[in-house]
C-alpha positions as CSV (number, residue, x, y, z in Angstrom):
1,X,-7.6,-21.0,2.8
2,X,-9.0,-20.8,-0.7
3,X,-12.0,-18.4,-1.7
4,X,-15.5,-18.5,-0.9
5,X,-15.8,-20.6,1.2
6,X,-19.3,-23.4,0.3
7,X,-22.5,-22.6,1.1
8,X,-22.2,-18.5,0.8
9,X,-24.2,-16.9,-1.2
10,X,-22.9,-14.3,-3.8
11,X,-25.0,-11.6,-2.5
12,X,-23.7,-12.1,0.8
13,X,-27.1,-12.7,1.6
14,X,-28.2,-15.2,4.4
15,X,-27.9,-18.9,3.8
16,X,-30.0,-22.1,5.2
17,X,-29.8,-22.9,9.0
18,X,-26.8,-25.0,10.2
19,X,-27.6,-28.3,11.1
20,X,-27.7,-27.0,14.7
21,X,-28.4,-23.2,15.5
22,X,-25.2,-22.9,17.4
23,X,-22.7,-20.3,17.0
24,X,-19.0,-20.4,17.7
25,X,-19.3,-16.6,18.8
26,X,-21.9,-13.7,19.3
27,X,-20.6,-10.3,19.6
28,X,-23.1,-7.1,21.4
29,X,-22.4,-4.2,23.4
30,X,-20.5,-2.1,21.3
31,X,-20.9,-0.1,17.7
32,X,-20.8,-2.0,15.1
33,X,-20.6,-0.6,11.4
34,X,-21.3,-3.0,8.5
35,X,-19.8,-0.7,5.8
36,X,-22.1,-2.4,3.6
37,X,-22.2,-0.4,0.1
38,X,-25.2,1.0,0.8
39,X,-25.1,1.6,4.5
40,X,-25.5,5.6,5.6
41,X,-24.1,7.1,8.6
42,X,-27.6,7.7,10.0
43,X,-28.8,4.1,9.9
44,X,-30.1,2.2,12.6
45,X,-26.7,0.0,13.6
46,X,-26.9,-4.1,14.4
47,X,-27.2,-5.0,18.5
48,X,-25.3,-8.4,17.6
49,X,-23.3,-10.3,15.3
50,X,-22.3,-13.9,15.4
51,X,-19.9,-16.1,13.7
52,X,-20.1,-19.6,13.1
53,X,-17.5,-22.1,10.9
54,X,-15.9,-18.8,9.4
55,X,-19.0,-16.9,8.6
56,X,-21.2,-14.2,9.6
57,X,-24.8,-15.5,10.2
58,X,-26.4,-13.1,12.1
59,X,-26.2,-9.4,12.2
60,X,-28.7,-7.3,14.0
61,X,-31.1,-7.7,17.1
62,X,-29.4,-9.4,19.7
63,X,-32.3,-11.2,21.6
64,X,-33.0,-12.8,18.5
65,X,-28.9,-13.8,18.4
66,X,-29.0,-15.4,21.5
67,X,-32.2,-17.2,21.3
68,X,-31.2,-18.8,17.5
69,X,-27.5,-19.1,17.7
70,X,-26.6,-19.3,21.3
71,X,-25.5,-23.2,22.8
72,X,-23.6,-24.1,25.2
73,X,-20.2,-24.1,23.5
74,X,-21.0,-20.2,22.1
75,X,-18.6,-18.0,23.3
76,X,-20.9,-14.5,24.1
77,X,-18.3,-11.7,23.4
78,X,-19.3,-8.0,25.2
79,X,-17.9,-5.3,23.1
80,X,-17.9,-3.0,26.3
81,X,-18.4,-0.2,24.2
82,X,-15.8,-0.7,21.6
83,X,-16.5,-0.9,17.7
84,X,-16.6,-3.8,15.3
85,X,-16.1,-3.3,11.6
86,X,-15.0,-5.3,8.7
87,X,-11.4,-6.9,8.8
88,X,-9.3,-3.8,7.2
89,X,-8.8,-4.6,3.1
90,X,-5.4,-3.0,1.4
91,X,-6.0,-1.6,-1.7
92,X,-2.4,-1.4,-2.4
93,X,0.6,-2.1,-0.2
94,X,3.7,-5.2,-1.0
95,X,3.9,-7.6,1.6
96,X,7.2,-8.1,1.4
97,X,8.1,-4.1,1.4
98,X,6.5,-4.6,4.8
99,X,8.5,-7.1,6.2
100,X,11.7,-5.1,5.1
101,X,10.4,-2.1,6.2
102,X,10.2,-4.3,10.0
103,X,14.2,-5.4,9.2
104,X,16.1,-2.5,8.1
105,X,17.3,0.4,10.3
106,X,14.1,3.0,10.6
107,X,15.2,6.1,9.2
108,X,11.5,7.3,9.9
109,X,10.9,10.9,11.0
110,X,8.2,11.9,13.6
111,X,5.6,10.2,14.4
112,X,7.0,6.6,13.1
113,X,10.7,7.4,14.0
114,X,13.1,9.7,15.3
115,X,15.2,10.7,12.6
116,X,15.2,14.6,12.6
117,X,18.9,15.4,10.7
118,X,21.6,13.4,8.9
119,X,23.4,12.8,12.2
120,X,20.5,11.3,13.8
121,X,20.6,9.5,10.0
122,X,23.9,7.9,10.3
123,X,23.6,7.0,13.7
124,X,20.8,4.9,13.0
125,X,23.1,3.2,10.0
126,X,25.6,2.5,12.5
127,X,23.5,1.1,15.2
128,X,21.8,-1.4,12.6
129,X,25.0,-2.3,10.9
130,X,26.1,-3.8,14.8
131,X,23.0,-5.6,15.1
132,X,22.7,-9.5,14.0
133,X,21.2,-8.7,11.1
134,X,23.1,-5.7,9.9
135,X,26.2,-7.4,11.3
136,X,25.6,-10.4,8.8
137,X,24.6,-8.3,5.7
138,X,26.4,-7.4,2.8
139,X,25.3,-3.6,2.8
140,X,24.2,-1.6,5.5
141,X,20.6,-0.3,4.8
142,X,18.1,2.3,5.7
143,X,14.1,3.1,4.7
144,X,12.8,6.1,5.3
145,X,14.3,9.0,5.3
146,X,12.4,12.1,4.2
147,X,14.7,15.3,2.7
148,X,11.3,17.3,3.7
149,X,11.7,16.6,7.2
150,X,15.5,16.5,7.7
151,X,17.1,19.9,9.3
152,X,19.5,20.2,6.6
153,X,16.5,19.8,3.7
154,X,18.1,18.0,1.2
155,X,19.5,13.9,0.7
156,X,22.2,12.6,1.9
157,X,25.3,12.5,0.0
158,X,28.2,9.7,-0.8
159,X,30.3,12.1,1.7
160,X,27.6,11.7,3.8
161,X,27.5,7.9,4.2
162,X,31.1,7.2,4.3
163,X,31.1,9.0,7.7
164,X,29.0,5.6,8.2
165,X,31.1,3.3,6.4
166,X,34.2,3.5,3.8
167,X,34.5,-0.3,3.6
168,X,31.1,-1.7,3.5
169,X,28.2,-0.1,1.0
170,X,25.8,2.0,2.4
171,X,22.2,2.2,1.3
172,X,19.7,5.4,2.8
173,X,16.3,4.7,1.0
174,X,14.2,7.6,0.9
175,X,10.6,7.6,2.6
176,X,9.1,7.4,-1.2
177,X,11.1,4.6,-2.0
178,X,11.6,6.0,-5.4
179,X,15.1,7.5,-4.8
180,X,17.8,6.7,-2.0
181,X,21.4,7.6,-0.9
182,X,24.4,5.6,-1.2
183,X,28.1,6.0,0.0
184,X,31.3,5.7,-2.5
185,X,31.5,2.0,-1.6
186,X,28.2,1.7,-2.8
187,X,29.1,3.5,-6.1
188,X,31.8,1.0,-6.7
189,X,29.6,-2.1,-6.0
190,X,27.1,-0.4,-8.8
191,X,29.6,0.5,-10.6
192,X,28.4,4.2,-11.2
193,X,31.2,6.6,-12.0
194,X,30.8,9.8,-14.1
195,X,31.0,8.3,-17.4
196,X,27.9,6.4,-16.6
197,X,24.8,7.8,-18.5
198,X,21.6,8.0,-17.0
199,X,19.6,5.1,-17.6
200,X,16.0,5.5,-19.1
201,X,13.3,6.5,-16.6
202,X,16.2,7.4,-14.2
203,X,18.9,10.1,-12.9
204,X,22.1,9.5,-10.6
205,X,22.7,13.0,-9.5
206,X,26.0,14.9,-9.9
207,X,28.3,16.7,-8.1
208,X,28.7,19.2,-10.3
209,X,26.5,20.1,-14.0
210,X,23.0,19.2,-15.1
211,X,22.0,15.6,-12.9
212,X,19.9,14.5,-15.7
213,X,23.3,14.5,-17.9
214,X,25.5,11.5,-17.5
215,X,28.7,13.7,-17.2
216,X,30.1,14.8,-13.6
217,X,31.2,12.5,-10.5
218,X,28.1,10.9,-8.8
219,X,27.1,12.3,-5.3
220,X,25.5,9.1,-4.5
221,X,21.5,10.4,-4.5
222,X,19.6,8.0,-7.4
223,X,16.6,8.6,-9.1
224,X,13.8,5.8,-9.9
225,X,15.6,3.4,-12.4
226,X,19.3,4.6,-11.6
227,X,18.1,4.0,-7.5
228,X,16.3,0.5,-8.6
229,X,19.8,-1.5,-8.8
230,X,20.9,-0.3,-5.6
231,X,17.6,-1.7,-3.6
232,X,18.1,-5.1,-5.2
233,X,21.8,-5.3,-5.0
234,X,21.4,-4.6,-0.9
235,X,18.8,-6.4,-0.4
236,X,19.8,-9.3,-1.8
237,X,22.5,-9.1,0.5
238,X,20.4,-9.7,3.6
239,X,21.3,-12.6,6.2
240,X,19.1,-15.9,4.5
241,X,17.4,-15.8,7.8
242,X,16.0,-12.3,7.2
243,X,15.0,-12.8,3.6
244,X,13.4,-15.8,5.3
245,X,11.2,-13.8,7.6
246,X,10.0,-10.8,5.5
247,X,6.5,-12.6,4.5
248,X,6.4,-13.5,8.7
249,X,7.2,-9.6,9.2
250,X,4.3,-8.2,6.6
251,X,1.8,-10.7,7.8
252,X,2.3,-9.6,11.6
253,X,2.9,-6.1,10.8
254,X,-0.7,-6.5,8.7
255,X,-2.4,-7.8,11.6
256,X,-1.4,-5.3,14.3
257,X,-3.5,-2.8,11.7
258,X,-6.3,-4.7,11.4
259,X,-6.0,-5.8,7.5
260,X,-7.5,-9.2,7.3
261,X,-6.6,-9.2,3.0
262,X,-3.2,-7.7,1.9
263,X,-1.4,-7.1,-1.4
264,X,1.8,-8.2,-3.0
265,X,2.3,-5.3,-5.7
266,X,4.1,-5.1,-8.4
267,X,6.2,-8.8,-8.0
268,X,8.7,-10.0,-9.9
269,X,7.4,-13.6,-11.3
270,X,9.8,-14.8,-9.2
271,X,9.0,-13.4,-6.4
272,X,5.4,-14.5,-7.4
273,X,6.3,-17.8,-7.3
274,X,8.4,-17.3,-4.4
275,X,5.0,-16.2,-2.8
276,X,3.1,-19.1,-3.9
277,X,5.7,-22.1,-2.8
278,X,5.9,-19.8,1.0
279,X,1.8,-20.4,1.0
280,X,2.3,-24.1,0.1
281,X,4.6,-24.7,3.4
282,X,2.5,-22.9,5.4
283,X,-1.0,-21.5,4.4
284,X,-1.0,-17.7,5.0
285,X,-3.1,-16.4,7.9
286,X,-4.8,-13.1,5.9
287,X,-5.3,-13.4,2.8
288,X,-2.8,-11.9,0.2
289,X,-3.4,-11.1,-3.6
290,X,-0.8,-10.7,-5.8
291,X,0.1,-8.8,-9.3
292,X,3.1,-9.0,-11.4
293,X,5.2,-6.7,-12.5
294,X,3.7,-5.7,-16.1
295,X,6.7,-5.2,-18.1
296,X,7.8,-9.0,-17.3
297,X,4.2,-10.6,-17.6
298,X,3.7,-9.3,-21.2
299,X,7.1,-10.0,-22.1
300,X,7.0,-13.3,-20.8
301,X,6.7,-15.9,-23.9
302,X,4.5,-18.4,-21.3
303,X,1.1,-17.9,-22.6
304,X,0.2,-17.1,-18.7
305,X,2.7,-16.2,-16.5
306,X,0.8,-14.7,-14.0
307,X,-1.7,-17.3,-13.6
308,X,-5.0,-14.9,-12.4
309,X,-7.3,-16.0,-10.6
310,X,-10.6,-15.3,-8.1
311,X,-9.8,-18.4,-5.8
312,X,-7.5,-18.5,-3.5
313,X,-4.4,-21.5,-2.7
314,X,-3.6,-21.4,0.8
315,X,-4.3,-17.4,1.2
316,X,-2.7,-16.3,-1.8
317,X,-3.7,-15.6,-5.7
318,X,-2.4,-13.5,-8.7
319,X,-4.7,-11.3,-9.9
320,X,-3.5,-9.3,-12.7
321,X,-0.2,-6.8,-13.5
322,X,1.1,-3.2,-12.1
323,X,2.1,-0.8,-14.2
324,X,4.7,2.0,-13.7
325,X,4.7,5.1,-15.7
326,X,6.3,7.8,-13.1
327,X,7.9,8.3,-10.3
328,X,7.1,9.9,-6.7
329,X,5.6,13.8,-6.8
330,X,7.2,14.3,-2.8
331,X,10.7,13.0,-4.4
332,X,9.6,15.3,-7.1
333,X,10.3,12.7,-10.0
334,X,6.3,12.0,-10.9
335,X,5.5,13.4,-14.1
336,X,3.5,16.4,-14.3
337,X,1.6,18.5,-17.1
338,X,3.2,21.7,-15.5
339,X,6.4,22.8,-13.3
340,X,7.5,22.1,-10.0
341,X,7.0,25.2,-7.8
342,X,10.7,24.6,-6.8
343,X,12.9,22.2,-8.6
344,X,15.8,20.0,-7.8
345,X,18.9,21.3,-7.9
346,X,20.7,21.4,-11.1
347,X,17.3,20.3,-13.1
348,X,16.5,23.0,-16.0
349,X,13.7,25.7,-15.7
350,X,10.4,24.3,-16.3
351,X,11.4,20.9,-14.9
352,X,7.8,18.8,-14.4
353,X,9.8,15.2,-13.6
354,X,9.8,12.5,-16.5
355,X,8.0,9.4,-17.5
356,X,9.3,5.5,-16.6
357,X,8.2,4.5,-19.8
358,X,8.7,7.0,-22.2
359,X,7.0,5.6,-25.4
360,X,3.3,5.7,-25.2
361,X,2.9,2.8,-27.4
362,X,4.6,0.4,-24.6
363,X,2.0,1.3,-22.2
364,X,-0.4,0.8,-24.8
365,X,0.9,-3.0,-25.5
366,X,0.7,-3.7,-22.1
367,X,-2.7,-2.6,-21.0
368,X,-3.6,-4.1,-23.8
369,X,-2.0,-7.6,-23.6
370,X,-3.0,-7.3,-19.9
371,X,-7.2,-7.2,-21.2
372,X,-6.6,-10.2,-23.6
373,X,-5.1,-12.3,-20.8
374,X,-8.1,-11.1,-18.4
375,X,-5.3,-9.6,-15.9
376,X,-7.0,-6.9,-14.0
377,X,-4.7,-3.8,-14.2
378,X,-3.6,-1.8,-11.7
379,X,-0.7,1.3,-13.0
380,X,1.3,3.2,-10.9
381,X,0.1,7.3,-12.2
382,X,1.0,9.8,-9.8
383,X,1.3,12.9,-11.8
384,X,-1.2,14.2,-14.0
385,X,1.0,13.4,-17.2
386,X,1.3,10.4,-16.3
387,X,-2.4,9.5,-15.7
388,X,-3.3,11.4,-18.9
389,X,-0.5,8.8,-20.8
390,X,-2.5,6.0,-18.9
391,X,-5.9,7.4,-19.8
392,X,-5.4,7.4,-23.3
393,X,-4.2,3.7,-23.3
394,X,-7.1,2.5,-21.5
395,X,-9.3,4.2,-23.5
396,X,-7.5,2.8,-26.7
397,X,-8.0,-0.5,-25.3
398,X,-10.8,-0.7,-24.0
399,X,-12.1,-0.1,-27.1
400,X,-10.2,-2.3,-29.3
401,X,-11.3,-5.1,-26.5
402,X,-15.3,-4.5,-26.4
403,X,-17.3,-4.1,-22.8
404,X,-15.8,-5.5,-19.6
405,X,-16.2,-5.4,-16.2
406,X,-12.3,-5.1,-15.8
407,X,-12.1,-2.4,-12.4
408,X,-8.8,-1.2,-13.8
409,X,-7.4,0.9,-11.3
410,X,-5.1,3.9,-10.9
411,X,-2.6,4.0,-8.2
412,X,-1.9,7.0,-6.2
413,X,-3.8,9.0,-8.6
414,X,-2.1,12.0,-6.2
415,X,-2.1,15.1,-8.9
416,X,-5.5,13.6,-10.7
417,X,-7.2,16.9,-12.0
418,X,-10.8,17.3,-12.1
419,X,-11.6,16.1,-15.4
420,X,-8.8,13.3,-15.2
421,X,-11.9,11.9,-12.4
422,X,-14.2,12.6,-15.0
423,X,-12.2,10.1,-17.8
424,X,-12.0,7.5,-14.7
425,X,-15.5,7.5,-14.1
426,X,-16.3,7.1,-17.9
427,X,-13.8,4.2,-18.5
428,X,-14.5,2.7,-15.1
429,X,-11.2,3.6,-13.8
430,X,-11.0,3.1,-9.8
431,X,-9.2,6.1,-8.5
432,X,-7.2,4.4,-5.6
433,X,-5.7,7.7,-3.4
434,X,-2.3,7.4,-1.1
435,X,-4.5,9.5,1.1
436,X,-1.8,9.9,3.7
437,X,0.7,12.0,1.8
438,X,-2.2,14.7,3.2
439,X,-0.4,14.3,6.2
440,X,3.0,13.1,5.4
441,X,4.4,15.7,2.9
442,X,0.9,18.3,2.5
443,X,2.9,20.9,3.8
444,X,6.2,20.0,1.3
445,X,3.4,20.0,-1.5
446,X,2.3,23.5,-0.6
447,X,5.6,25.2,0.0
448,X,7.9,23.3,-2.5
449,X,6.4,20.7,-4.7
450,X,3.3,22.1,-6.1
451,X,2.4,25.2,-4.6
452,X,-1.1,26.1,-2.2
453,X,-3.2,25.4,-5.3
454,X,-2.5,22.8,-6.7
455,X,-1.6,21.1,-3.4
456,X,-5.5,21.4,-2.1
457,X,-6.6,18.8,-4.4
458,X,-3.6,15.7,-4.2
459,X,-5.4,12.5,-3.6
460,X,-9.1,14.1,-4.4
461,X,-11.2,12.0,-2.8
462,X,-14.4,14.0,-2.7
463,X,-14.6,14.5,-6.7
464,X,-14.7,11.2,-6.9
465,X,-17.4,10.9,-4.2
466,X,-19.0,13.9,-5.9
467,X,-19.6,11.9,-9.3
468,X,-20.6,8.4,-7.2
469,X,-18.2,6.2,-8.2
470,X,-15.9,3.7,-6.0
471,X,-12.9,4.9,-4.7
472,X,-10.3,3.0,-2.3
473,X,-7.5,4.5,-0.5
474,X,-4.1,2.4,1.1
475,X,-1.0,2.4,2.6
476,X,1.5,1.8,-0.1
477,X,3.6,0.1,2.4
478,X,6.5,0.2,3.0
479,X,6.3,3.8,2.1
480,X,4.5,4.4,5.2
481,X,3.1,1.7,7.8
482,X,0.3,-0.3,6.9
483,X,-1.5,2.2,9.3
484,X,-5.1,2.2,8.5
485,X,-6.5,4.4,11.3
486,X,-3.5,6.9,9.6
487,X,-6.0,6.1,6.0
488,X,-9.3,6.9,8.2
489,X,-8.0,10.1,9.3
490,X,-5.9,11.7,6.9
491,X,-9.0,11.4,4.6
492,X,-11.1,12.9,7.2
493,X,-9.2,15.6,8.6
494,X,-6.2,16.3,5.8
495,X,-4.5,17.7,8.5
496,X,-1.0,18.1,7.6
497,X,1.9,16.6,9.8
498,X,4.0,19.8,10.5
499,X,2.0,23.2,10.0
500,X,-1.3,21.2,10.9
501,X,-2.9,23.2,8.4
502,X,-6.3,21.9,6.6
503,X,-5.1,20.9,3.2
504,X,-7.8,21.4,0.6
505,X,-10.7,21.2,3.2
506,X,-12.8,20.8,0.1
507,X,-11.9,17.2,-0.2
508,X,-12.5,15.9,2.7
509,X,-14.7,13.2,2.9
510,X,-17.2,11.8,5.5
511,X,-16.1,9.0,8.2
512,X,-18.0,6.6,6.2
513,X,-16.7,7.1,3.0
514,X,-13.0,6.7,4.3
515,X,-13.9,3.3,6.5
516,X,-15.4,2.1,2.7
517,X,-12.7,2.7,1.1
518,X,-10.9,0.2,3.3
519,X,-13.6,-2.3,3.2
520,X,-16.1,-2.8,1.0
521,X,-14.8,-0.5,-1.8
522,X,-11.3,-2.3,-1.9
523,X,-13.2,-5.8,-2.0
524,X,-15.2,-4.3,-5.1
525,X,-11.3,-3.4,-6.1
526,X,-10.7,-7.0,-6.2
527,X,-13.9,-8.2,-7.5
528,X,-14.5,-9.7,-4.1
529,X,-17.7,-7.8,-2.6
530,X,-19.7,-10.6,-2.6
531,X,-17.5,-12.7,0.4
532,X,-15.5,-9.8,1.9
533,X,-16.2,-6.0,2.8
534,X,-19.0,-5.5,5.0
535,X,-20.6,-7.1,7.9
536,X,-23.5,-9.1,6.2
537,X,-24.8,-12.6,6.4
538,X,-23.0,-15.1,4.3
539,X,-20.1,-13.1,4.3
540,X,-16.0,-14.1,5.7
541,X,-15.9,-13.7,9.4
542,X,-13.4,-11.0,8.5
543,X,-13.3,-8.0,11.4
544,X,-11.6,-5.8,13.6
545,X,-12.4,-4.2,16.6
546,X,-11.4,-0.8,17.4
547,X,-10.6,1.0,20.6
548,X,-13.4,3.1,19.7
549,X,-16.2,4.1,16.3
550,X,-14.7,6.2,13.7
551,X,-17.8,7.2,12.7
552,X,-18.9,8.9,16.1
553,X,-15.8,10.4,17.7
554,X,-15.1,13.7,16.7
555,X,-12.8,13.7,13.4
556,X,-9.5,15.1,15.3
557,X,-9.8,12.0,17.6
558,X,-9.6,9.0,14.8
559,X,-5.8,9.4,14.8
560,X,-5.9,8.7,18.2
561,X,-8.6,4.8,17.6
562,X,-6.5,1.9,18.5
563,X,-6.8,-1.6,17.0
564,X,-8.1,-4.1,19.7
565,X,-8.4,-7.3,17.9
566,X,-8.0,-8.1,14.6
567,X,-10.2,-11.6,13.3
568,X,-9.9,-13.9,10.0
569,X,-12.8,-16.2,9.0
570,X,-13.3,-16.0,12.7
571,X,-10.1,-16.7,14.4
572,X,-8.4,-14.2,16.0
573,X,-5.0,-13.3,14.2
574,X,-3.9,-10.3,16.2
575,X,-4.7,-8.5,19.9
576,X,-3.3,-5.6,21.0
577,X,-1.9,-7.4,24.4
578,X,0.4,-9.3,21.9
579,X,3.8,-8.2,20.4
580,X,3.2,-7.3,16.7
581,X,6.8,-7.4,16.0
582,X,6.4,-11.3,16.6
583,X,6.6,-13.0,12.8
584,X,3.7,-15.1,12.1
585,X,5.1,-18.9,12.7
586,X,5.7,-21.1,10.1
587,X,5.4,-18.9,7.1
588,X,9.0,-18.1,5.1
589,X,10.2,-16.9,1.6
590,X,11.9,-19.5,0.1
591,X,15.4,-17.4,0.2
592,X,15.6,-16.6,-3.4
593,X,13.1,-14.2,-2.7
594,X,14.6,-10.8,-3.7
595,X,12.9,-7.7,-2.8
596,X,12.0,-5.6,-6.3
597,X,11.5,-1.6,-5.8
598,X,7.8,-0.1,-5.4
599,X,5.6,1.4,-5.0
C-alpha cells in the first residue's frame, strides 16, 4: 500500500471513465454522510456510492449508479437502512499501546472492565500472571487502573502488590499511563530505594515526607519519568511471541472501530524502524503514520533520522516528531498555570504539577530543528502551562523559519483556555482534544482535579469551532480503546461516566463537527485531505458502516451505534460477525520492538 494511489486527482474530484464502466461495488439504501469539509447537516445526502480498484467513483443518485457502473461482476450492496461514512482516521493513538493494551491483564473499570477496588485489582494480576502469557513473562503487568474509580480512591501501594507477588515484579499501570504501581520486587529490579532522588520531569512517591523530595522509603506509585523505566523494563519482559503480536493486536483492535488510518505516536527510532521492517514482511492492512520521539530525532547526529514523508511503504510512513512537555491532568501531574482544587498527598500548597522538560529553551531547539527538517510537529500540552511553554516556542520559530503550511498540532490540548485557542488559531496550531476524558474522569475534574469551573471547558471543542478553524479529536490509545463512537459521543453529549452530569454544555459541538474531526479534519491533520476523509470521487475507498447515522439519532443514543463493517481501499478489513480479538495474519514486530511510555 503506498499513497495516492495513480489516476486520483488532488481535489478528490472525479477522474476519466475506466476503460469499462464497471464497478467492483455499489452501495444504496442507507444514510450515507460524506463528511466532506464543507458538507452541512441539512444537505441533501448521496442515494449511492460505488467503488471500483480501491476508489470512490460515484457518489450520489443511484439510477445513475447502476446504469454507469453496474456489470455483471458488480456486487450491489443494500445498506438496509444503516449508515456509511468515511473509514474512521486517528488523530492520535500508538499502535503498539494498542496491542498491549489487548495482552496485559485489563485493570479497566466500568464500562471497559470490571475492576471496582484493589481486590478486584489484584485478582486480575493473579489471573494474568497464570495465563500463557503472564506465565512466561518476566513481570506481571496491568493497564488501567483508575484511582478515581477504585472504592478505596487512591493507587495502589508496594504493600499492595506483594499481596500479588513477593517473588516476581509487579507492574499496575494507571488508566493515564503517566503513573503506575509497582510491588517491592519491582523496586529492587529498578533499583529505587529512598536514597534515590527524583529524576527530572518525575516523582516516586514516599511513604513518609514530601514525594517530590528524594528522601523517605518508596511506596511503589511513580510519577511520569520515575514511572517510564518501569513500563519498559516489564515490557520488555514479555513472552517473544507477544512482543511479536502487538502490531497484529493494534491493527485488529483498529478495525473492530472502524479506523481505516492509525498512528504510531511518539516511537522510539527503534521502534520506528521496528515498524518499518514489520510493514516490509507483511504490508499493513490500515494504514499507519508514524512520529518519533522528539528528544531522540533532534539529538540524533543522522541528518534525518526520521525519514518524513507523504507516501506511504507498505501502509506505513514517518511523518514528523511528538513532543512532551507535561504530564496527565486526571493523574494530576500536567502542568497548570494555577492549583489543583485538591492535591496529592504530601505535595506542598499551591501544587499546579510540573513540566517534562523544564528548560524552555529545549522545547525551543526542538520545534525548531523539527521546522528545518520539514517534520510536522505534534507536542504532548495538557495543561495550560504547558501549552503556553509550547505557544511561545512555536511562535519563536515560526518566525525565525518564515511562512509554512506546517499544521503543527497540540495534543490533548485538555486545560487550553480561551485565548490559548486564540494563539492556535493565529499560529495555525491544530487543537487535537482527548474528548473522552468528558466522560472518563469529568466528574474527577469537577470534584478533585480542577473544580466545576474550570472543568466545563477541558477539551473545548466549540471555541475552536466558534473561531472556524480545524480541530480533530482521538483516542490516545491505549489510554482508553480506540473507541470512536466513544469520540462521537462524548463530544456530543459530554455526559460524564459516573454522575451523568452535562459537563460544560457550552462546548458541545454538533454531530457533524464530531464525525469531522474523525475524518476529514484528521486527514487535513496529516496533510492528507486530498485522498482520505470524505466520501468524494477520486478519493481511497476508505469507509465504515455503522449500525445506525450519528447524525440523525438522538445525541444520548450515539453511545449506543455499533460498527458493522469496516473497508480499506475497498476491501473489507473488519465485520462485526468476526472476532476482533483475532490478530491480523502475517503482520509481527520484529521482537526487539520495545514498548516506550505515552501518551
Amino acid at each position: 500500500m503506498s499513497g495516492q494511489p495513480a489516476g486520483t486527482t488532488d481535489g478528490g474530484g472525479a477522474q476519466g471513465a475506466a476503460p469499462y464502466d464497471e464497478a467492483d461495488v455499489i452501495f444504496h439504501g442507507g444514510e450515507i454522510v460524506t463528511a466532506a469539509a464543507d458538507s452541512q447537516e441539512t444537505d441533501p445526502r448521496p442515494e449511492a456510492v460505488a467503488l471500483k480498484d480501491g476508489l470512490i467513483v460515484h457518489v450520489g443518485d443511484h439510477q445513475e449508479a447502476v446504469d454507469r457502473w453496474r456489470g455483471p461482476r458488480t456486487q450491489v450492496r443494500d445498506l438496509a437502512g444503516r449508515a456509511l461514512l468515511p473509514g474512521f482516521i486517528d488523530a492520535h493513538g500508538h499502535l503498539g499501546g494498542i496491542g498491549l493494551q489487548a495482552t496485559l491483564a485489563n485493570l479497566l473499570a466500568d464500562p471497559d472492565g470490571d475492576v471496582t477496588d484493589i481486590a478486584s485489582l489484584q485478582e486480575k494480576l493473579r489471573a494474568w500472571a497464570k495465563s500463557p502469557v503472564g506465565a512466561a513473562s518476566q513481570w506481571i503487568i496491568g493497564f488501567g487502573y483508575d484511582d478515581a474509580m477504585l472504592a478505596e480512591g487512591r493507587h495502589p501501594t508496594r504493600e499492595d502488590l506483594d499481596k500479588v507477588s513477593t517473588t516476581r515484579p509487579v507492574l499496575a499501570i494507571h488508566q493515564s499511563f503517566h503513573l503506575g504501581a509497582v510491588n517491592g520486587r519491582g523496586l529492587r529490579e529498578l533499583g529505587y530505594t529512598r536514597a534515590t532522588a527524583d529524576p527530572d520531569g518525575g516523582v516516586i512517591r514516599r511513604r513518609t515526607g514530601p514525594i517530590a523530595r528524594p528522601f523517605g522509603e518508596p511506596n511503589g506509585v511513580l510519577e511520569e519519568t520515575a514511572f517510564n523505566p518501569a513500563s519498559e523494563k516489564a515490557t520488555a519482559g514479555l513472552p517473544l511471541t507477544a512482543l511479536a503480536a502487538l502490531f497484529s493486536k493494534g491493527v485488529a483492535s483498529a478495525a473492530s472501530f472502524g479506523f481505516t488510518t492509525v498512528q504510531e505516536g511518539g516511537a522510539t527510532l527503534k521502534n520506528l524502524k521496528a515498524l518499518r521492517d514489520a510493514a516490509a514482511l507483511v504490508p499493513f492492512k490500515i494504514d499507519v503514520v508514524a512520529y518519533a520521539r522528539a528528544d531522540e530525532a533532534t539529538a540524533s547526529p543522522e541528518e534525518d533520522p526520521v525519514g518524513a514523508s507523504q507516501d506511504y511503504e507498505r501502509g506505513v510512513r514517518a511523518a514528523g516528531v511528538k513532543m512532551y512537555l507535561d504530564g496527565s491532568p486526571q493523574g494530576r501531574t500536567a502542568w497548570l498555570t494555577e492549583p489543583y482544587k485538591e492535591r496529592p498527598e504530601g505535595t506542598p500548597e499551591g501544587y499546579r504539577g510540573y513540566p517534562t522538560v523544564e528548560d524552555p529553551k529545549v522545547v525551543l531547539d526542538q520545534v525548531r530543528t523539527a521546522y528545518a527538517k520539514g517534520w510536522q510537529v505534534l507536542a504532548h500540552v495538557n495543561g495550560d502551562a504547558a501549552i503556553d511553554q509550547f505557544v511561545e516556542a512555536v511562535a519563536t520559530a515560526a518566525e525565525e523559519a518564515g511562512p509554512g503550511d506546517r499544521r503543527t498540532v497540540a495534543i490533548h490540548a485538555q486545560t487550553a483556555r480561551e485565548d490559548q485557542i486564540d494563539d492556535f488559531a493565529r499560529l495555525g496550531v491544530i487543537p487535537s482534544f482527548f474528548s473522552m476524558h468528558t466522560y472518563y474522569w469529568g466528574d474527577w475534574y469537577r470534584k478533585t482535579v480542577l473544580g466545576e469551573e474550570r472543568a466545563a471547558t477541558i477539551s473545548p471543542a466549540q471555541w475552536a469551532v466558534d473561531r472556524q478553524m480545524v480541530y480533530t479529536s482521538h483516542h490516545d490509545a491505549p489510554v482508553a480503546l480506540p473507541n470512536s463512537i466513544a469520540i462521537l459521543s462524548s463530544q456530543v453529549t459530554r455526559r460524564t461516566r459516573t454522575d451523568q452530569v452535562v459537563l460544560g454544555p457550552e462546548q458541545c459541538v454538533s454531530a457533524l463537527d464530531a464525525v469531522k474531526s474523525v475524518t476529514i479534519h484528521a486527514a487535513h491533520q496529516y496533510f492528507e485531505q486530498d485522498r482520505k476523509g470524505s466520501i468524494e470521487v477520486g478519493k481511497l475507498a476508505d469507509l465504515v458502516i455503522l449500525s445506525a447515522n450519528p447524525l440523525t439519532v438522538p445525541p444520548e443514543e450515539i453511545k449506543d451505534i455499533k460498527v458493522a463493517e469496516t473497508i480499506k481501499r475497498g476491501t473489507t478489513i473488519h465485520t462485526a460477525d468476526a472476532n476482533s480479538d483475532d490478530p491480523e495474519p502475517g503482520i509481527e514486530a520484529p521482537t526487539d520492538y520495545q514498548w516506550h511510555g505515552c501518551c
